[in-house]
KOLNUTOR-90877 format. One record per residue: residue number from 1; residue in one letter; x, y, z of N, C-alpha, C, CB in turn. Coordinates in nm, 2 decimals. Last residue first. Glycine has a CB too. Layout:
N
    k  r     n_u     n_v     n_w    ca_u    ca_v    ca_w     c_u     c_v     c_w    cb_u    cb_v    cb_w
  NUM  A       X       Y       Z       X       Y       Z       X       Y       Z       X       Y       Z
...
//
This chain:
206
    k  r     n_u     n_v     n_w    ca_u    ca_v    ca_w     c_u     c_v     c_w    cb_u    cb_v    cb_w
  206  X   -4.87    3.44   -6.31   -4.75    3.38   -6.37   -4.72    3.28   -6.24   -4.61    3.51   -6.41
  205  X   -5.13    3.63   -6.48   -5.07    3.57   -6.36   -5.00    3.48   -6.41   -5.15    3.52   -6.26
  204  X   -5.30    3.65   -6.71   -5.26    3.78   -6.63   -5.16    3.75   -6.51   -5.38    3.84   -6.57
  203  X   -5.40    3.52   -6.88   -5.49    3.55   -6.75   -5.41    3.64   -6.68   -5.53    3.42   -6.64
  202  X   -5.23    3.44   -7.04   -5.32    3.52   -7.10   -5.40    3.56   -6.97   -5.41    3.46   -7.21
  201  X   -5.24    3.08   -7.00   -5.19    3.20   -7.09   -5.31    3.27   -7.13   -5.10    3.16   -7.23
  200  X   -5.30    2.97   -6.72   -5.33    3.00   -6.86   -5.25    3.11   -6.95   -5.48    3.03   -6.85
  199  X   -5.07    2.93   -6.47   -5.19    2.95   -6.49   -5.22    2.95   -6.63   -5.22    3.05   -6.42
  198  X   -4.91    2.64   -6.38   -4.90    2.74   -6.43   -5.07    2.84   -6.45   -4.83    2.68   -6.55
  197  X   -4.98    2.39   -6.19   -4.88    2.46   -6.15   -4.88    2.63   -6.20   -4.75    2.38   -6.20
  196  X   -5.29    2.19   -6.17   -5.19    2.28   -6.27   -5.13    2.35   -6.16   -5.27    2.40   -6.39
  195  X   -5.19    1.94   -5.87   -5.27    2.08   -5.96   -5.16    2.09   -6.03   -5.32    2.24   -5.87
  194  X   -5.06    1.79   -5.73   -5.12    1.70   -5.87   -5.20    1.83   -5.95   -5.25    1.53   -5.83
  193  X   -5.01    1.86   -5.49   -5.11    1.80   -5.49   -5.17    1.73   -5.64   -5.18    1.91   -5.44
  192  X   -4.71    1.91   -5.59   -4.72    1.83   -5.49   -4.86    1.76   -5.45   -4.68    1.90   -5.38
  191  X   -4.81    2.14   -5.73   -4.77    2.02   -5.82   -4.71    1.89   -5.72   -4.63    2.08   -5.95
  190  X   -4.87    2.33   -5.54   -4.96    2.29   -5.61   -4.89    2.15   -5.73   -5.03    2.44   -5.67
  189  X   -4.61    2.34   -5.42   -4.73    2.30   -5.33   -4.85    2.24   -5.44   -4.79    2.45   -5.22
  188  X   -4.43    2.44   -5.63   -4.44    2.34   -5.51   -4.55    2.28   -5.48   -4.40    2.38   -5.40
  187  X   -4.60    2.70   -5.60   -4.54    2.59   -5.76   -4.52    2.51   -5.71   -4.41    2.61   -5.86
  186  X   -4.56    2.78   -5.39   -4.69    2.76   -5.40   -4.70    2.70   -5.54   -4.79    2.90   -5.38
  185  X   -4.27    2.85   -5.37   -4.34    2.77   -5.29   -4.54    2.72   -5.33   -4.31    2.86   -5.14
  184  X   -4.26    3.03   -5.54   -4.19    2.87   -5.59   -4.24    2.77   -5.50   -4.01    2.86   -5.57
  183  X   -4.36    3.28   -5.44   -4.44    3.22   -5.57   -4.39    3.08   -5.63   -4.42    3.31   -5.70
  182  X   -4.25    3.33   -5.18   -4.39    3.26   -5.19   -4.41    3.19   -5.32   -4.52    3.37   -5.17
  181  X   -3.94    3.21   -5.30   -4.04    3.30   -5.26   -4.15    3.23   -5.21   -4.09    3.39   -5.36
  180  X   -3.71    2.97   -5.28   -3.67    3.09   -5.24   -3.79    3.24   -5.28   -3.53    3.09   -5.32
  179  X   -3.79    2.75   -5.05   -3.79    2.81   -5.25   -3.76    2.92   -5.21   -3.95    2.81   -5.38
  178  X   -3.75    2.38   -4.98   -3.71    2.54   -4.97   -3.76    2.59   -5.05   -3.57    2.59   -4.97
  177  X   -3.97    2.12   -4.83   -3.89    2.17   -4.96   -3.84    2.32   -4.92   -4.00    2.19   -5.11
  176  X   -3.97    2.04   -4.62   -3.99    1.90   -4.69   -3.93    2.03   -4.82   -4.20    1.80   -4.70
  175  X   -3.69    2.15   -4.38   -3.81    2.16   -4.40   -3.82    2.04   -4.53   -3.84    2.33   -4.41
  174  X   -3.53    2.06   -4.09   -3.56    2.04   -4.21   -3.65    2.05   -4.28   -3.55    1.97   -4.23
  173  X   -3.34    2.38   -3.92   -3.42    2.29   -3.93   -3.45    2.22   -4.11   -3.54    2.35   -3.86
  172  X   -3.14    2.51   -3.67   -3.15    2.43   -3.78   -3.28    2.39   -3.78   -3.05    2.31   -3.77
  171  X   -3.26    2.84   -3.56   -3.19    2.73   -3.54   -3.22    2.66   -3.66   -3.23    2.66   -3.42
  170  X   -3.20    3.18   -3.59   -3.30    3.08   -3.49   -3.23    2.93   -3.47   -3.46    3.06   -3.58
  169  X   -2.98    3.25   -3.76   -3.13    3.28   -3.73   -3.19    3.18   -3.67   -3.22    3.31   -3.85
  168  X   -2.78    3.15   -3.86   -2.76    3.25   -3.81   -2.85    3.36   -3.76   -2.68    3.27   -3.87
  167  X   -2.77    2.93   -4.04   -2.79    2.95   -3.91   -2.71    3.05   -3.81   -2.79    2.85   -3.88
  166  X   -2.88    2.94   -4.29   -2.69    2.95   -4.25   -2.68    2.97   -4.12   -2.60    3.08   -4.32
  165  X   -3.14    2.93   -4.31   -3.05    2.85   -4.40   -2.88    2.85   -4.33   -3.06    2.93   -4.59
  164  X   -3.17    3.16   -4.17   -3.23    3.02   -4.07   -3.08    2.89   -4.15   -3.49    2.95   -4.12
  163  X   -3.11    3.33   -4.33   -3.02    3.33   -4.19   -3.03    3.18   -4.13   -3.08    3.45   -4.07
  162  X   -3.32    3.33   -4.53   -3.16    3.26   -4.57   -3.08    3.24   -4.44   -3.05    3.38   -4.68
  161  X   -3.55    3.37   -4.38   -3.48    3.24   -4.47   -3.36    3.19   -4.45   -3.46    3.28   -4.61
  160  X   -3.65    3.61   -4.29   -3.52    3.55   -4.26   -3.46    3.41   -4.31   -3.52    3.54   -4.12
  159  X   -3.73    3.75   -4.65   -3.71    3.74   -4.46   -3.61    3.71   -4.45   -3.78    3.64   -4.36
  158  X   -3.67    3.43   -4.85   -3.72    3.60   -4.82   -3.72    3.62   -4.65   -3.92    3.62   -4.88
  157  X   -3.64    3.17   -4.84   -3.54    3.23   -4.83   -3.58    3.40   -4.86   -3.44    3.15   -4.92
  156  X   -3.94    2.95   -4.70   -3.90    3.07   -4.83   -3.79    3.12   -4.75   -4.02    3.20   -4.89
  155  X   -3.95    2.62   -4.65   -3.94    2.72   -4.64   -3.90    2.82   -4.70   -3.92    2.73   -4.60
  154  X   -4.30    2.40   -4.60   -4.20    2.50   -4.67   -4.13    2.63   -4.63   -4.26    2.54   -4.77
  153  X   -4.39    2.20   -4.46   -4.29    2.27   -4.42   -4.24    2.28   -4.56   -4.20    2.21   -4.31
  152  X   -4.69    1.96   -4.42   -4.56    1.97   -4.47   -4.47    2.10   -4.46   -4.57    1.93   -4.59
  151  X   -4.80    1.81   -4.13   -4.82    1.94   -4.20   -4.70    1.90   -4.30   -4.80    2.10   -4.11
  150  X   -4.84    1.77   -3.83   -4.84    1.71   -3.96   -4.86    1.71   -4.08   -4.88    1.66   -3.95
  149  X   -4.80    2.01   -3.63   -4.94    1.94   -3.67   -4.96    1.87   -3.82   -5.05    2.06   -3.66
  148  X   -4.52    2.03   -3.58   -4.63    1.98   -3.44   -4.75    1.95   -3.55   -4.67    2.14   -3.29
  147  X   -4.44    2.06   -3.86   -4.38    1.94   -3.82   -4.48    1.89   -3.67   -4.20    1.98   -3.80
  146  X   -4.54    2.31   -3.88   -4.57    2.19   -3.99   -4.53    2.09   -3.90   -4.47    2.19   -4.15
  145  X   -4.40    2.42   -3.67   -4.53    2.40   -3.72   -4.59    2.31   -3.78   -4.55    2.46   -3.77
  144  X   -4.13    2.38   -3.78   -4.16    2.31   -3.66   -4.31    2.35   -3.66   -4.07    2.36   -3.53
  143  X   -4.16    2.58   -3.99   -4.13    2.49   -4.02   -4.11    2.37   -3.92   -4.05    2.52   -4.08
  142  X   -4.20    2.79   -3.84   -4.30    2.79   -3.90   -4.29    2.62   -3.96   -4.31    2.92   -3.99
  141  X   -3.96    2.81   -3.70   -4.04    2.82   -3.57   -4.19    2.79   -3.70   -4.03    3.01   -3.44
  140  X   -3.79    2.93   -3.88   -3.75    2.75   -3.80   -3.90    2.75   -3.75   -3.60    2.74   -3.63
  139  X   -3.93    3.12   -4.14   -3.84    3.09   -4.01   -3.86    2.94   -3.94   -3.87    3.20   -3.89
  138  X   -4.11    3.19   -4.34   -3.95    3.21   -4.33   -3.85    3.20   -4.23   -3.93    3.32   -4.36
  137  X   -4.36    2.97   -4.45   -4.28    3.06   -4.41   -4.17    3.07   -4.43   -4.29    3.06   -4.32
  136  X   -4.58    2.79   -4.48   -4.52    2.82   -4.51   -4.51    2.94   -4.45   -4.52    2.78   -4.59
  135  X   -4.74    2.45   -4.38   -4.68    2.54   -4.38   -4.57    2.62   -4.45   -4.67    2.54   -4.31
  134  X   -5.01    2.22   -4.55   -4.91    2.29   -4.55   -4.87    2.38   -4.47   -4.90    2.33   -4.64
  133  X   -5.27    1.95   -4.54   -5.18    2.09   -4.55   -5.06    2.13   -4.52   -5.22    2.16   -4.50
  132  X   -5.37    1.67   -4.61   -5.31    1.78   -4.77   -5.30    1.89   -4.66   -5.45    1.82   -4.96
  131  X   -5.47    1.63   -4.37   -5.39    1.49   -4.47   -5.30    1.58   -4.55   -5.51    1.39   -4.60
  130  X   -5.70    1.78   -4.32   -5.56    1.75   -4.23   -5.42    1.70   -4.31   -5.59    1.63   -4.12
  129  X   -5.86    1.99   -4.54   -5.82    1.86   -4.52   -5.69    1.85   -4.45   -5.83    1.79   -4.64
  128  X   -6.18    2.15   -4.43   -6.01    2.19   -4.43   -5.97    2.02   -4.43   -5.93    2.31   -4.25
  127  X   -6.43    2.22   -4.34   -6.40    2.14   -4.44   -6.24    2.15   -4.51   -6.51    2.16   -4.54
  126  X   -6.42    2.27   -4.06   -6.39    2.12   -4.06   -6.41    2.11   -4.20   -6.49    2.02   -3.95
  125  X   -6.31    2.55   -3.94   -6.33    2.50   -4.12   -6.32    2.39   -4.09   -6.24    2.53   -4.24
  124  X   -6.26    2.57   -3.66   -6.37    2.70   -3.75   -6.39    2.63   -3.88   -6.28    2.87   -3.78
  123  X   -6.07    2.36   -3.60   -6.18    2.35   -3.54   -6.33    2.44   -3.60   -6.14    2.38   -3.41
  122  X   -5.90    2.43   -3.82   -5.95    2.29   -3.84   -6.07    2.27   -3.78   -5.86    2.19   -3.78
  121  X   -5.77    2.67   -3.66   -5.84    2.66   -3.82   -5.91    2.56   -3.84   -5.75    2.67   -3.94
  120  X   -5.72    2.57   -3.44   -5.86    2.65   -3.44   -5.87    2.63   -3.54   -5.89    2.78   -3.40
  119  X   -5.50    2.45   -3.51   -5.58    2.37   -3.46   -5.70    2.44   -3.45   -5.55    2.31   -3.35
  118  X   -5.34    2.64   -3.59   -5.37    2.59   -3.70   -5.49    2.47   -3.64   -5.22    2.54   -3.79
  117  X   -5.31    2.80   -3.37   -5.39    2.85   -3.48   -5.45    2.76   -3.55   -5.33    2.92   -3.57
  116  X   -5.11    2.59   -3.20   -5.29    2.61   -3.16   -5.37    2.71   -3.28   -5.30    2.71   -2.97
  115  X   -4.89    2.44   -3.21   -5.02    2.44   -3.33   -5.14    2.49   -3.32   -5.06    2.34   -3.36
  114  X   -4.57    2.63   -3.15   -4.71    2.56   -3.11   -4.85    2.55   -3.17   -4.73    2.61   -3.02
  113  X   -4.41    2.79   -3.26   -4.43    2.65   -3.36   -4.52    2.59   -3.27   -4.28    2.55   -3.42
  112  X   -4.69    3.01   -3.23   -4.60    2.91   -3.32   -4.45    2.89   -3.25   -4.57    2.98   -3.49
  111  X   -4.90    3.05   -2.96   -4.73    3.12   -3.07   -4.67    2.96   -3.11   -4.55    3.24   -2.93
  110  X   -5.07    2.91   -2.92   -5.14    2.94   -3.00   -4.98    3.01   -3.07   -5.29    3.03   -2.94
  109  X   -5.07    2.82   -2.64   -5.07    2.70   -2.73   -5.06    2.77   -2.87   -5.21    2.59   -2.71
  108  X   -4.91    3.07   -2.40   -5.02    3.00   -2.45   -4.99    2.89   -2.56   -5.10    3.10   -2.50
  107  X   -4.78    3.19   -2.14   -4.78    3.11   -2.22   -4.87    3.01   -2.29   -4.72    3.08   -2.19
  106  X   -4.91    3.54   -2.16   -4.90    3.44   -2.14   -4.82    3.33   -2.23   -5.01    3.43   -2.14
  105  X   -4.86    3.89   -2.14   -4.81    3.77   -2.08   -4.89    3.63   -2.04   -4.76    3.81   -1.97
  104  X   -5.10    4.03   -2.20   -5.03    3.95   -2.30   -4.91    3.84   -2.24   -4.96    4.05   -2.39
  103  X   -5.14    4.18   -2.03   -5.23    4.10   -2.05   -5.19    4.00   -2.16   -5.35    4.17   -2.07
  102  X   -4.91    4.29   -1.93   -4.90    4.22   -1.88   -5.04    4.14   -1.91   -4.87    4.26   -1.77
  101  X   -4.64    4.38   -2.16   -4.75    4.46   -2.14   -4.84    4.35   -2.05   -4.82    4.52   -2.29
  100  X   -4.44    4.27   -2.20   -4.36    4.39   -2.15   -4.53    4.47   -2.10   -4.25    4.48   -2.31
   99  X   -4.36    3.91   -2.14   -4.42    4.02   -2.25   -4.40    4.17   -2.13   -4.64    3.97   -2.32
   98  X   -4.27    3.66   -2.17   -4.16    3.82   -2.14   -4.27    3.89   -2.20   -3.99    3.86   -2.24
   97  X   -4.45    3.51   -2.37   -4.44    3.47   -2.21   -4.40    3.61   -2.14   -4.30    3.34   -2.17
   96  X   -4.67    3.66   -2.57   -4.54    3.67   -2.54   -4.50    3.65   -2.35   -4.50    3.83   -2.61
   95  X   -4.92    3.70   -2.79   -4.87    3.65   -2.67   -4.73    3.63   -2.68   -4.94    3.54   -2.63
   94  X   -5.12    3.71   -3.01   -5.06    3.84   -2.96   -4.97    3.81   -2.83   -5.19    3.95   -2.91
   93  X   -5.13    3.55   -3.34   -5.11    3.51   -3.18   -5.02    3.64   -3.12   -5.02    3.33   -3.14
   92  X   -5.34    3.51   -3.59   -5.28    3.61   -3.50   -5.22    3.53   -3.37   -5.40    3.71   -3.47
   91  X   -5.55    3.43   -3.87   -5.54    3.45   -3.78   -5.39    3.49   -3.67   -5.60    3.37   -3.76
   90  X   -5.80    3.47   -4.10   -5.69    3.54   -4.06   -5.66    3.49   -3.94   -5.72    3.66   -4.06
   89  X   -5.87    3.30   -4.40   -5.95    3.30   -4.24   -5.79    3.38   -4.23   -6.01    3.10   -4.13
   88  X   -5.88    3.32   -4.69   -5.98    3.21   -4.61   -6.04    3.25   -4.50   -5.91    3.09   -4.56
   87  X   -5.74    3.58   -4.88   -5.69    3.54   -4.75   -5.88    3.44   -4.70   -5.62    3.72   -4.64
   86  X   -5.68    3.65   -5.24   -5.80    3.65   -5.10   -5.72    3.54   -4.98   -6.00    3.58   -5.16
   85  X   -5.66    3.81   -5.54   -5.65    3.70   -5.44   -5.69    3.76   -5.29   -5.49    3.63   -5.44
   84  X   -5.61    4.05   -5.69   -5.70    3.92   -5.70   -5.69    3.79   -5.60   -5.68    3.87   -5.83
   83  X   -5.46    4.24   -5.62   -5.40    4.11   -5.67   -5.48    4.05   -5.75   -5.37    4.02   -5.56
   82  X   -5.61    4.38   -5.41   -5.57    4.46   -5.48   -5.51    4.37   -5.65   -5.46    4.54   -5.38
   81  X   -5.61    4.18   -5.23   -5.74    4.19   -5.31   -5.68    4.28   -5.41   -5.88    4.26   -5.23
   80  X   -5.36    4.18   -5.12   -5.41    4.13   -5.20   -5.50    4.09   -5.28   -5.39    4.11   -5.20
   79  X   -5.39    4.45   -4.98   -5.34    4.46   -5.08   -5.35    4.34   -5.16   -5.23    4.49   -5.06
   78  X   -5.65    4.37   -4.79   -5.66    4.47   -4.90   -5.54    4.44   -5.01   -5.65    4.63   -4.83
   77  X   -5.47    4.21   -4.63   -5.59    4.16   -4.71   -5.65    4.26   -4.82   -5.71    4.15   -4.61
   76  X   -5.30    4.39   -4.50   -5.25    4.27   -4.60   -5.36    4.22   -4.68   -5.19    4.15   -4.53
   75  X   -5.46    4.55   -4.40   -5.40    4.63   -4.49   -5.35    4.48   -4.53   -5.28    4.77   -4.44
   74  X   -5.55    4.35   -4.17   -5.65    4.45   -4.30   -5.59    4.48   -4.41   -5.70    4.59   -4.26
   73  X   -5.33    4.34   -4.08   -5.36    4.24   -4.11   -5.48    4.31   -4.23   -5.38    4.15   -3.98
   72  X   -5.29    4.65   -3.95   -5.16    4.55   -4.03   -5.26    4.46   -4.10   -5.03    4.45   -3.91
   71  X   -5.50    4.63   -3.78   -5.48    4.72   -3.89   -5.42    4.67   -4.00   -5.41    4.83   -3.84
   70  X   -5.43    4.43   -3.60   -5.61    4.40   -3.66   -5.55    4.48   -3.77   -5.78    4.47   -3.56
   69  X   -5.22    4.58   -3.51   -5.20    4.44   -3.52   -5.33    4.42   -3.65   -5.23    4.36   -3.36
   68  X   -5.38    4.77   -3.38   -5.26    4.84   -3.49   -5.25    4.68   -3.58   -5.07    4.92   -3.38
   67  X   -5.48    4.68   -3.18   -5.60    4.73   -3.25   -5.46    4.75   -3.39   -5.71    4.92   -3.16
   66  X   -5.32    4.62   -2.96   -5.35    4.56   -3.06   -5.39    4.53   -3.17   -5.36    4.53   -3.05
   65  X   -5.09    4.93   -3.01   -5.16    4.87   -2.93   -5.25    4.76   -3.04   -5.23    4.98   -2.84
   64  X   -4.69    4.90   -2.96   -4.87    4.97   -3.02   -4.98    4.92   -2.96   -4.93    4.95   -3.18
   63  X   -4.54    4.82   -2.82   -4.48    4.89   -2.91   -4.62    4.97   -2.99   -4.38    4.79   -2.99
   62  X   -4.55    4.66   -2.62   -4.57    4.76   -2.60   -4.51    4.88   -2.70   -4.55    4.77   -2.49
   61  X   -4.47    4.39   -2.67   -4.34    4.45   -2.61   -4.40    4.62   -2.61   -4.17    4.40   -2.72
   60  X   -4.72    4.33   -2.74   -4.70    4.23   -2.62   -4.58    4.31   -2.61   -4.69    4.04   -2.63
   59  X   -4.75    4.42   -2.99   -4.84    4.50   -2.86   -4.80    4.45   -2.72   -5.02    4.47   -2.88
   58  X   -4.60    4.28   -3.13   -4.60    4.42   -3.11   -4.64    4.48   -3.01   -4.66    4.47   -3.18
   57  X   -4.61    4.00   -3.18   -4.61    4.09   -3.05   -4.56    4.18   -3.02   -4.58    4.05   -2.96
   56  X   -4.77    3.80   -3.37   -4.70    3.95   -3.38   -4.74    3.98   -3.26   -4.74    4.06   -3.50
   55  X   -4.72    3.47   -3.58   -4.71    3.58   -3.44   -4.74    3.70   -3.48   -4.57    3.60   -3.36
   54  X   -5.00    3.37   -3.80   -4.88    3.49   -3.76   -4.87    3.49   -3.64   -4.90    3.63   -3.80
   53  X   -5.11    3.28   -4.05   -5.13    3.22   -3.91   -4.98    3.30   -3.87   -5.15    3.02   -3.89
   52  X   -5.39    3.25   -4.28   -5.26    3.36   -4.22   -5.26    3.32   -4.08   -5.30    3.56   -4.23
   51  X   -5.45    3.03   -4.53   -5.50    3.08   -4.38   -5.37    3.19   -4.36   -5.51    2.92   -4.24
   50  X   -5.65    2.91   -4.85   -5.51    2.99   -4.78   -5.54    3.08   -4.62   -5.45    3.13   -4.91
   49  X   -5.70    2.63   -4.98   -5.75    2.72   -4.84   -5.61    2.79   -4.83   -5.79    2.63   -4.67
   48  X   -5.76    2.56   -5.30   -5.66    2.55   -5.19   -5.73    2.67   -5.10   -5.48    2.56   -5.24
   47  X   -5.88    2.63   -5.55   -5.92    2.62   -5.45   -5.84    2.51   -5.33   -6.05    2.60   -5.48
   46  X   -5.71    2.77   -5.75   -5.71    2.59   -5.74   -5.79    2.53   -5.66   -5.59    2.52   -5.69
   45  X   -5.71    3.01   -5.70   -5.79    2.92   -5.83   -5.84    2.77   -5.84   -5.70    2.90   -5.93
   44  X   -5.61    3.05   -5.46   -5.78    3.06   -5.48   -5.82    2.95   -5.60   -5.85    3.23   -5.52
   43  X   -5.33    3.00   -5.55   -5.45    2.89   -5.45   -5.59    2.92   -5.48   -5.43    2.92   -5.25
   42  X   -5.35    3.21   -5.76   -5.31    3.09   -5.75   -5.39    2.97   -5.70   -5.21    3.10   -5.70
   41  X   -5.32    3.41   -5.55   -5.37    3.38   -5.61   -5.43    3.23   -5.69   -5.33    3.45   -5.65
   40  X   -5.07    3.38   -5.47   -5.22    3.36   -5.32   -5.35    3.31   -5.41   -5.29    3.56   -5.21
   39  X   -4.90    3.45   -5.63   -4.94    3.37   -5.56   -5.08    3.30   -5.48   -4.89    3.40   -5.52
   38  X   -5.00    3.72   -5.66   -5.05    3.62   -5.76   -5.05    3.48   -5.73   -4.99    3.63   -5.88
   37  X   -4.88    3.82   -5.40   -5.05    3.85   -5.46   -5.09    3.70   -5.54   -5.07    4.02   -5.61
   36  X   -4.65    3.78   -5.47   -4.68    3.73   -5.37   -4.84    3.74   -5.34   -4.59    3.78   -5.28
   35  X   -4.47    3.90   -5.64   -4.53    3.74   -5.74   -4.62    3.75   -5.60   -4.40    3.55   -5.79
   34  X   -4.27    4.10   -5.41   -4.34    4.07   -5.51   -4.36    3.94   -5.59   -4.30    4.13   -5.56
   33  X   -4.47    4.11   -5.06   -4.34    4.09   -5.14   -4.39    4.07   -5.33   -4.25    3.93   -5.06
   32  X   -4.64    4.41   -4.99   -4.63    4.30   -5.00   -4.52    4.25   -5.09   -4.74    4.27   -5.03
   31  X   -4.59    4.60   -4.71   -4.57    4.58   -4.91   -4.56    4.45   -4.93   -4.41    4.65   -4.99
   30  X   -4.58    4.81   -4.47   -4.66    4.70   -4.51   -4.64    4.71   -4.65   -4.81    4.71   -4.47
   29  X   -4.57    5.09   -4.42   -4.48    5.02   -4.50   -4.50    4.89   -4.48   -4.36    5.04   -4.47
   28  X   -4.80    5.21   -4.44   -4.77    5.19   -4.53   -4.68    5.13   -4.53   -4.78    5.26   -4.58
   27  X   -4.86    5.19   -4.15   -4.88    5.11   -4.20   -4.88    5.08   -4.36   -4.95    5.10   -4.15
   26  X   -4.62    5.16   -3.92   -4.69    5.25   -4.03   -4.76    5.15   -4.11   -4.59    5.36   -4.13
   25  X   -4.45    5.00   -3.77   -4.54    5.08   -3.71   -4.67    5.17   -3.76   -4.46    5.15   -3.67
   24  X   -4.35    4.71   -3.77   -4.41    4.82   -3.88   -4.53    4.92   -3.82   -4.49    4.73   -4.02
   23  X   -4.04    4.56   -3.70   -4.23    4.58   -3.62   -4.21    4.69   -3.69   -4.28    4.60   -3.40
   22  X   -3.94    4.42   -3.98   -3.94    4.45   -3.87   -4.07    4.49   -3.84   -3.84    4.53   -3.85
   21  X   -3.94    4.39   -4.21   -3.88    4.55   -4.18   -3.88    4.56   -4.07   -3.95    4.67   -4.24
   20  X   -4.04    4.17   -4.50   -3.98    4.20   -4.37   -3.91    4.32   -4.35   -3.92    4.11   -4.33
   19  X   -4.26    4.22   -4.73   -4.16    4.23   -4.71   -4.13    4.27   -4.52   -4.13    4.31   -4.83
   18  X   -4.56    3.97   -4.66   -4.50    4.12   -4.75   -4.34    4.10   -4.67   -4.61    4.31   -4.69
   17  X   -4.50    3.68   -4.67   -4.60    3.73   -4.81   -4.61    3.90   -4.79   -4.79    3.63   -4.80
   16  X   -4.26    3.63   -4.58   -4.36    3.57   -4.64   -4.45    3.60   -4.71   -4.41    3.53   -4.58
   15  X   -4.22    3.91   -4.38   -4.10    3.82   -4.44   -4.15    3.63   -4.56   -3.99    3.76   -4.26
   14  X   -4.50    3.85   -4.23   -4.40    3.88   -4.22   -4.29    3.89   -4.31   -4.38    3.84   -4.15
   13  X   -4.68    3.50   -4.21   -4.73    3.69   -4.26   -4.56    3.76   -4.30   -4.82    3.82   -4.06
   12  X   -4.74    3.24   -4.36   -4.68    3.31   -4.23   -4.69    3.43   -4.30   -4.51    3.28   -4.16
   11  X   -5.00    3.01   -4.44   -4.91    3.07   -4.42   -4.90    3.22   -4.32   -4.88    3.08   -4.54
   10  X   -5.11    2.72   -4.45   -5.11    2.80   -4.38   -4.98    2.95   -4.42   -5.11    2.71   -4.26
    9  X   -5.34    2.55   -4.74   -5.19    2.64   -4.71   -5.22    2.73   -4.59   -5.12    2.74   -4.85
    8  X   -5.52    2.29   -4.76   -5.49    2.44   -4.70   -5.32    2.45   -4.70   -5.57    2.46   -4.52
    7  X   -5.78    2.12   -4.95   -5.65    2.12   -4.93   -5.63    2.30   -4.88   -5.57    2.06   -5.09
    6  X   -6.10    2.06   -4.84   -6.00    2.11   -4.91   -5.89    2.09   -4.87   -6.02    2.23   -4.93
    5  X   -6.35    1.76   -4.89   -6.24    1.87   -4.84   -6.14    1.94   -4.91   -6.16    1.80   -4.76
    4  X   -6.43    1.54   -5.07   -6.51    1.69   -5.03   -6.44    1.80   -4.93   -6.66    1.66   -4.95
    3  X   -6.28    1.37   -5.15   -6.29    1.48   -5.20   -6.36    1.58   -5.18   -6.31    1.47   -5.27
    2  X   -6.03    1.26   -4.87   -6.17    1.27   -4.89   -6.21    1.38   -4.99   -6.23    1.29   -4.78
    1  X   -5.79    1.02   -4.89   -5.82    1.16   -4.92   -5.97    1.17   -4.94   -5.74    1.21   -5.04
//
């Protein structure tokens, strides 16, 4: 382990850190799930990297356009500033092989559980440590992530969690721990690296 690197959490947008509803056309209904600010929080403290590494092909089945995508993702950064906590680096994959809108039809490296975000994150932050990161999310396809770029795999039973759990969502998979939010998963994560888990009494976060 090298100490001059950080330790990163990638995580998944959606059903992860706001509440799943499907393609969100509005953008108030964007909400983040709840503990899921303080979460995030959390990492900042510990200085853990927290990355957003999301599909969304909204725009690829022509349901908006991608500028709406950029919108969504603002509005998540705002609400957890709203938190105290803060998002590293954002990033996005607008592609869809079937895609319905044809500049988006590709098959590219970059839709999960193909590693290509999390390999730009590495390539934009070489002080990101390979060794110590994480995925997290709520579906097979984030937990095969972890697993293409040697990662560990958490998964939260928010979203589609629980379906993946009873397969009746995507497919089987093993992830290294379940929890059932962002906020058990990042209790996890941080007492997996040997960090305080809790925060101080009295700071305001749990």
């Amino acid at each position: 382990m090298d100490a001059t690197k950080r330790a990163v959490v990638f995580l998944d947008r959606d059903g992860t850190l706001n509440e799943e509803v499907g393609y969100i056309g509005d953008l108030d209904n964007l909400v983040l799930i709840e503990g899921a600010g303080e979460a995030v929080a959390r990492l900042n403290r510990a200085d853990v990297a927290a990355i957003l590494t999301t599909n969304q092909t909204g725009a690829a089945r022509g349901y908006y356009p991608e500028e709406h995508i950029l919108a969504l993702n603002r509005r998540l950064v705002e609400l957890l500033a709203c938190k105290g906590a803060h998002l590293d680096a954002v990033y996005y994959c607008p592609h869809l092989p079937e895609a319905q809108v044809a500049e988006y039809a590709l098959a590219c490296q970059c839709r999960k559980p193909l590693p290509g975000m999390v390999l730009e994150a590495f390539s934009d932050h070489p002080e990101l440590d390979r060794s110590r990161a994480y995925v997290v999310g709520d579906k097979a396809t984030d937990v095969e992530l972890a697993q293409n770029c040697s990662a560990k795999g958490v998964l939260v039973t928010t979203g589609y969690g629980e379906d993946v759990l009873s397969g009746r969502y995507q497919w089987s998979v093993k992830p290294d721990f379940t929890a059932s939010d962002i906020a058990e998963a990042v209790d996890w994560i941080l007492g997996d690296l040997g960090l305080a888990v809790r925060s101080p009494v009295g700071e305001g976060f749990s």
